[in-house]
C-alpha positions in Angstrom: -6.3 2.5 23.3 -6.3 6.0 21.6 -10.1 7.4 21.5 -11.9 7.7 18.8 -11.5 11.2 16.9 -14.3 12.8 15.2 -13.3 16.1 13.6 -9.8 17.9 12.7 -9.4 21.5 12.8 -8.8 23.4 10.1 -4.8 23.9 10.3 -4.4 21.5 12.7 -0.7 20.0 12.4 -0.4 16.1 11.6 3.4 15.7 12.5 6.5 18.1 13.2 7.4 19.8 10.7 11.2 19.2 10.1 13.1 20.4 6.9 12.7 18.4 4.4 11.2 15.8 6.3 7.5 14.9 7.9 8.8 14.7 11.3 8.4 12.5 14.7 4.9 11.1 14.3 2.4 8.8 16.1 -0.3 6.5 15.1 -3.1 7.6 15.8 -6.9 5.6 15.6 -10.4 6.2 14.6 -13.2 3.5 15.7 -16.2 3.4 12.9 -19.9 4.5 14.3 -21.6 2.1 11.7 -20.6 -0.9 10.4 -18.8 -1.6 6.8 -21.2 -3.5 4.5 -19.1 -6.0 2.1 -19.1 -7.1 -0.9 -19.5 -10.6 0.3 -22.7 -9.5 2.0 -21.6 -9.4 5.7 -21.2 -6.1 7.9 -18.4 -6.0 9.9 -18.7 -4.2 12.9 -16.9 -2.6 15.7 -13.6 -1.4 12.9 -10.9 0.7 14.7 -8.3 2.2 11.6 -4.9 3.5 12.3 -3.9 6.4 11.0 -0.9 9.2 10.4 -1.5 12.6 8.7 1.3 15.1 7.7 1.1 18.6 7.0 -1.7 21.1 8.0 -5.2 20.8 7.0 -6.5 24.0 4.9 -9.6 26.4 6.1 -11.8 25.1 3.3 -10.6 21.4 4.3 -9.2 20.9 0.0 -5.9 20.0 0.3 -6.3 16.3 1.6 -4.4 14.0 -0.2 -4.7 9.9 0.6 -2.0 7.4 0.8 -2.6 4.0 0.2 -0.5 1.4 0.8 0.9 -2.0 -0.8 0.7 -5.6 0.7 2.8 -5.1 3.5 2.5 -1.5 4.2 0.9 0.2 7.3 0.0 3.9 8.3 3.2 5.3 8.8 4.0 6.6 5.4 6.3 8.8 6.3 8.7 10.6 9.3 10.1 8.8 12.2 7.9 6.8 14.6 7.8 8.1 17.9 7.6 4.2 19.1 9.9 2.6 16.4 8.8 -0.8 15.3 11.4 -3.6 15.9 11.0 -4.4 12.3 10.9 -1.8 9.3 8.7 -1.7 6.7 11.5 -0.3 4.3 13.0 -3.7 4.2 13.1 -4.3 0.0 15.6 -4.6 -2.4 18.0 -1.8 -2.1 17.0 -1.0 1.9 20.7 -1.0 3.3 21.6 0.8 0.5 19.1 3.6 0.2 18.6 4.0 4.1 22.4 3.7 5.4 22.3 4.4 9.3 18.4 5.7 9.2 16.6 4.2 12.2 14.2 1.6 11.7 11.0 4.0 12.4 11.3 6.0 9.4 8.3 5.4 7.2 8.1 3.3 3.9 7.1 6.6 1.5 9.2 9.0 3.6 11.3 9.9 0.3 8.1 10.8 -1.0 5.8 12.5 2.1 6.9 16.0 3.3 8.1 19.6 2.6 8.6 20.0 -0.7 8.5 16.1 -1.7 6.0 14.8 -4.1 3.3 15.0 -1.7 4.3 18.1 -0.6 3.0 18.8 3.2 3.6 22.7 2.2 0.7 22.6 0.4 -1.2 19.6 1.3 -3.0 17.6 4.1 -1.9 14.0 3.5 -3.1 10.8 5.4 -2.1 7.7 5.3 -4.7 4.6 6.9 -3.4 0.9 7.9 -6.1 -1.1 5.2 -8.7 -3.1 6.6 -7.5 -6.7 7.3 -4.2 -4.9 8.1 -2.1 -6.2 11.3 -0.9 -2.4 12.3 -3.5 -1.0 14.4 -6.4 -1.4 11.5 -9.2 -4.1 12.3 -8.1 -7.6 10.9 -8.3 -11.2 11.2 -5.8 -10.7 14.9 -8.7 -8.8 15.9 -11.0 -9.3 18.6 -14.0 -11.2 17.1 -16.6 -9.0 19.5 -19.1 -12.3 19.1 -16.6 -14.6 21.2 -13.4 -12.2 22.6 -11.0 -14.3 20.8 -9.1 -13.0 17.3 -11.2 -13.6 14.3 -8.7 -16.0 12.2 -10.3 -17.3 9.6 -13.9 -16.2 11.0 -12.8 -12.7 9.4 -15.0 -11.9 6.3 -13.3 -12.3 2.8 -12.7 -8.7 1.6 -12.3 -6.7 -1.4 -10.1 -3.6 -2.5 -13.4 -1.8 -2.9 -14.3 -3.0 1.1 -10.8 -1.4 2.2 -11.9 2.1 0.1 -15.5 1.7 1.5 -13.1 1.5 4.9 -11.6 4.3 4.3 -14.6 6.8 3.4 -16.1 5.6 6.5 -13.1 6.9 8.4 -12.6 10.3 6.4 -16.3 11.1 7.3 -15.5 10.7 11.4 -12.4 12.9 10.5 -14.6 15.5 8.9 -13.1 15.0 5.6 -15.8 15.2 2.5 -13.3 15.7 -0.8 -10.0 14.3 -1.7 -7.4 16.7 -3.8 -6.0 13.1 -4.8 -5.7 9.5 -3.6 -2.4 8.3 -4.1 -0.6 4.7 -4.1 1.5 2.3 -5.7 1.1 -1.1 -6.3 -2.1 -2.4 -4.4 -2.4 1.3 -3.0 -2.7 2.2 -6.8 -5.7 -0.1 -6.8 -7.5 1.5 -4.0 -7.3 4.7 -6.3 -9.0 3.3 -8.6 -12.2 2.5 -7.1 -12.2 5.4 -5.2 -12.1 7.2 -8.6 -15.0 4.8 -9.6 -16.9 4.7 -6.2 -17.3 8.3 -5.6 -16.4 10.3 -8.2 -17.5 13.5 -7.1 -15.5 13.4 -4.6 -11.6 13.0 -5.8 -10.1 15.7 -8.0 -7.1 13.4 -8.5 -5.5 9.8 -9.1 -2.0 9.4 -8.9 -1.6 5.3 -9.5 1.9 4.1 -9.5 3.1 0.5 -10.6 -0.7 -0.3 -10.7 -2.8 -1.8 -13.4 -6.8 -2.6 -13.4 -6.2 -6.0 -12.9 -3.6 -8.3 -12.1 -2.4 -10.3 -15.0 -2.6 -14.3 -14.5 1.1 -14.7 -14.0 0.4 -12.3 -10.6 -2.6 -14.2 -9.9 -0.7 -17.6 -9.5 2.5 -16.2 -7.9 -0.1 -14.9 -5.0 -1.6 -18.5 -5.2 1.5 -20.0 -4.4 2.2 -17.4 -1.8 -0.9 -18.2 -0.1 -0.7 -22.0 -0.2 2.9 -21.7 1.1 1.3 -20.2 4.9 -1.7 -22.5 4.7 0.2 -25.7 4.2 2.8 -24.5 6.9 1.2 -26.6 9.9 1.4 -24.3 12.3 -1.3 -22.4 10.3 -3.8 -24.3 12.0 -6.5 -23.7 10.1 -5.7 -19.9 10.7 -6.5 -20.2 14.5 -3.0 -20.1 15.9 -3.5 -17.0 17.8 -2.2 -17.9 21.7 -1.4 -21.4 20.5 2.3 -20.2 20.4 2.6 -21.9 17.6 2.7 -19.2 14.0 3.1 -20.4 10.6 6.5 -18.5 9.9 8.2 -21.1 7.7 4.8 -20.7 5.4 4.6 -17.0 5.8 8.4 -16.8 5.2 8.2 -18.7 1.4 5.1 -16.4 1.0 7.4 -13.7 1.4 10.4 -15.1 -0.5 7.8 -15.5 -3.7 6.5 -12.0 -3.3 9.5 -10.0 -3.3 11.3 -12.4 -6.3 7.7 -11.2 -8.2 8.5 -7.2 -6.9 12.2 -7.4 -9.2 13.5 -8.3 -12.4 16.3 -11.0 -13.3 18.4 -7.6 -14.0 18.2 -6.1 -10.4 19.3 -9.7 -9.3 22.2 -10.1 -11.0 24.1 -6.8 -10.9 23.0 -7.3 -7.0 24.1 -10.9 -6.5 24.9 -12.9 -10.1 26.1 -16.4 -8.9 28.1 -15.3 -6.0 28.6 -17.5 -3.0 27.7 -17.1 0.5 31.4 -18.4 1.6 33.7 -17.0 -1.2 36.1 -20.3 -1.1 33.4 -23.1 -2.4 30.8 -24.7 -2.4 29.9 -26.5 0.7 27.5 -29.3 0.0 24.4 -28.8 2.2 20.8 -28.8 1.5 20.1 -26.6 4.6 22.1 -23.4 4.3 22.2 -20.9 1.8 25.1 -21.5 -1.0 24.5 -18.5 -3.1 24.1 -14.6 -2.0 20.4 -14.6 -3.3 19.4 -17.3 -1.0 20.4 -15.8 2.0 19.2 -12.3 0.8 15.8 -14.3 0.6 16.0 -16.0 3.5 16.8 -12.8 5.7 13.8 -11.3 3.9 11.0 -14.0 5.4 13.1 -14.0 9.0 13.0 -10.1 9.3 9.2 -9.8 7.4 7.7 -12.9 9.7 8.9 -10.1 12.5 6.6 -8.0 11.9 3.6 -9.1 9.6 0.4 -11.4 10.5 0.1 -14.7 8.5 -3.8 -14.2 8.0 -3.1 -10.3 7.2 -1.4 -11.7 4.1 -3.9 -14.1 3.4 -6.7 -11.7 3.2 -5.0 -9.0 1.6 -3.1 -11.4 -1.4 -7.2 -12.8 -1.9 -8.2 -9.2 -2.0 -5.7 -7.9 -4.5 -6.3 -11.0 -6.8 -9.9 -10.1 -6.9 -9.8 -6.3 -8.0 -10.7 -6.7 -11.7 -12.2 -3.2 -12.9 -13.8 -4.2 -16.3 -15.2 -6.9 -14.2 -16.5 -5.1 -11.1 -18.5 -2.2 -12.9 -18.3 -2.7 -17.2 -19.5 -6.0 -17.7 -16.1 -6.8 -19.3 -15.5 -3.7 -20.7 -12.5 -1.7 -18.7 -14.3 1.7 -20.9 -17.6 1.3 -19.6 -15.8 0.9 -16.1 -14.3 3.9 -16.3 -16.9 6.2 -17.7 -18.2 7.9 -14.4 -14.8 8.6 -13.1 -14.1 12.7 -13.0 -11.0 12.6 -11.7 -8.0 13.6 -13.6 -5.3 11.0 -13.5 -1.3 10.0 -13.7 -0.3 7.0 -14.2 3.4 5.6 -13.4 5.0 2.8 -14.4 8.2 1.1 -15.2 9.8 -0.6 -17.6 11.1 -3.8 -15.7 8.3 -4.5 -13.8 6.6 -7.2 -14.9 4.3 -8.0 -12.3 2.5 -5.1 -13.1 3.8 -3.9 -16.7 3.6 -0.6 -18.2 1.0 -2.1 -21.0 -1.6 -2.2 -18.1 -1.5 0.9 -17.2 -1.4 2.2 -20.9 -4.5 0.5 -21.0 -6.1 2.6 -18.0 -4.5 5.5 -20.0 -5.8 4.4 -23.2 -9.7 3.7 -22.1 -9.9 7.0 -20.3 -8.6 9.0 -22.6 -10.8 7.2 -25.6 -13.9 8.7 -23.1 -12.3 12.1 -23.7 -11.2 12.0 -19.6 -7.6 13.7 -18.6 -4.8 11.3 -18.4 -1.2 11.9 -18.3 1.1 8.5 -18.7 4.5 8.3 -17.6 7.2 5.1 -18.1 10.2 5.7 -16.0 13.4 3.8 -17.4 14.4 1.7 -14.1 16.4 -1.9 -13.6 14.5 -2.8 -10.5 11.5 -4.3 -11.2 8.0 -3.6 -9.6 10.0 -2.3 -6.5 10.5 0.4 -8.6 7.9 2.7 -7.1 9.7 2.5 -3.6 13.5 2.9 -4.9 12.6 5.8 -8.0 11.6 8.1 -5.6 14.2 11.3 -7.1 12.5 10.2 -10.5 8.6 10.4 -9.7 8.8 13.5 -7.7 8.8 16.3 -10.6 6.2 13.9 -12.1 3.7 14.0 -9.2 4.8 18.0 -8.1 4.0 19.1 -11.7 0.7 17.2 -11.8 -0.3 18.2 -8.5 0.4 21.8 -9.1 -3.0 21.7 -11.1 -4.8 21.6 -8.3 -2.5 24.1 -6.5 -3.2 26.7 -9.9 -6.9 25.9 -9.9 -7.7 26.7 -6.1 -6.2 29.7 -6.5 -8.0 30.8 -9.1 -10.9 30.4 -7.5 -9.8 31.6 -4.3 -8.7 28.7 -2.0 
């Protein structure tokens, strides 16, 4: 096990810095001095988080930029892993085509993460943590429980989105790191910008929330319901205590998957990519087992390649914890304004137009609220087929988005000397 870092130096490289890209990096891992306190009232305690940073951290330690990721994300944003994983995370809609011959090890953002990308490692520090109740190197329910030496299962505290950001201060502190020039994610990373904009304000300059919203509509609620109930039904769930049984729930995690990524496009990305083509171009072949139609063996070699690499419980946790995030809830009483009126950070907002797990009216609303409290707010809905997979796959589109917004920062600290 890596030890525990405490400080980075100023300048200190994260990765290699190749043209164009963020280089061959390593995970690296920070163990917690303290424990997390949660919101359901338990302190977890020892937490190791995995983590990648890219680019080179400035003298006055202001150009540190956060990546969050979705669901089924994990640290290594961006560059090549020096230990490639058998699996990739870059395994969506529009992988093959996107990727060609790139080795599995490149990271999910990479488009996004480097030399004069969006996040532009020229000019900025970023990191990029495994969540907590991740399966990649971040404490989860596969973790050692310390109380009994066996994996926590479903002993794991229930978490929250504001637990993973708590997380994630926590570990900035051990790194050094007081102030944030942005926190950055899509989807469920979008979510952790959010309450870190709401949980310390003083100490992000920046939100850049892509395919996000500030709670997830009730259609999204249930689709994760049936997710979840697909692993916990699967037998070989066990109650969540299949660890060393050699026995895992992939059929249930499998469906879980197959339902998640259906939610991530939109009934246009599926048929130009498949319509009602068959598997076996001559006919039908009347079975019940195998795949007849394109779209059921795309699905199918979605959960086989995703049950790979990805931990049952993980999902469990994390699905609960993104279901939960409700702003107006958690801090207005109702009232998404009153949620947002402590926040100090200036904001972008991206979304697309087919994505209807998480539409472009919820993040007008965001957009709308903060700027009825007089707060900065720039809104931007990219034109796209693809659904909520959007903000993986749109990567040419959001870059002059982000680089122009961004630049503020760039402009200001040099006025002032930076």
């Amino acid at each position: 096990m890596a030890e525990p870092a405490s400080t980075l130096a100023a300048g200190s490289v994260g990765s290699a810095g190749l043209a164009g890209s963020a280089g061959t990096v390593e995970t690296q891992y920070v163990d917690l001095p303290g424990p997390v306190r949660l919101d359901c009232g338990r302190e977890l305690y020892p937490v190791r988080v995995a983590y990648e940073t890219y680019g080179a951290l400035s003298p006055r330690r202001d150009n540190v930029i956060l990546v969050c990721h979705a669901l089924s994300g994990d640290a290594h944003a961006a560059g090549f892993a020096k230990t490639p994983p058998e699996e990739s995370t870059r395994d969506g809609f529009g992988a093959e085509d996107r990727d060609g011959a790139a080795p599995r090890g490149l990271g999910w953002w990479d488009g996004m993460i480097g030399p004069g990308k969006a996040f532009d490692t020229d000019r900025f520090f970023v990191v990029s943590t495994n969540l907590l109740g991740g399966c990649r190197g971040t404490t989860g329910p596969s973790s050692a429980d310390p109380a009994t030496g066996q994996p926590y299962g479903p002993d794991f505290p229930v978490i929250t989105v504001a637990d993973m950001v708590r997380t994630e201060r926590a570990f900035l502190d051990t790194l050094g790191i007081e102030r944030l020039a942005a926190v950055a994610g899509g989807s469920l990373g979008g979510m952790q910008a959010f309450e870190w904009a709401i949980l310390f304000p003083d100490q992000v300059d920046a939100v850049v929330a892509i395919a996000s919203t500030h709670a997830l509509h009730p259609q999204g609620v249930a689709w994760n319901a049936i997710a979840r109930a697909a692993i916990m039904r699967d037998p070989a769930w066990q109650g969540g205590r299949y660890y060393g049984t050699g026995a895992t729930p992939d059929a249930g995690l499998g469906v879980a998957r197959m339902v998640g990524h259906v939610t991530y496009l939109s009934a246009l990305a599926l048929n130009d990519k498949f319509g009602r083509r068959l598997q076996f171009a001559d006919d039908i072949r009347y079975t019940l087992t195998e795949p007849e139609f394109e779209v059921e063996s795309y699905l199918r070699h979605q959960a086989d390649s995703f049950v790979r690499r990805f931990d049952a419980n993980t999902y469990l946790y994390t699905s609960r914890a993104l279901t939960y995030f409700d702003l107006a809830r958690q801090y207005g009483g109702g009232s998404l304004a009153r949620a947002l009126e402590g926040m100090s950070a200036r904001t972008l907002l991206i979304a697309f137009s087919s994505d209807w797990l998480y539409p472009p009216s919820a993040s007008g609303e965001v957009t709308d609220a903060l700027r009825a409290l007089g707060k900065p707010a720039e809104f931007h809905v990219i034109e796209a087929p693809y659904g909520h997979d959007c903000f993986l796959l749109e990567e040419a589109r959001q870059t002059p988005i982000i680089r122009q917004f961004l630049s503020q920062h760039t402009l200001a600290e040099g006025q002032t000397g930076g």
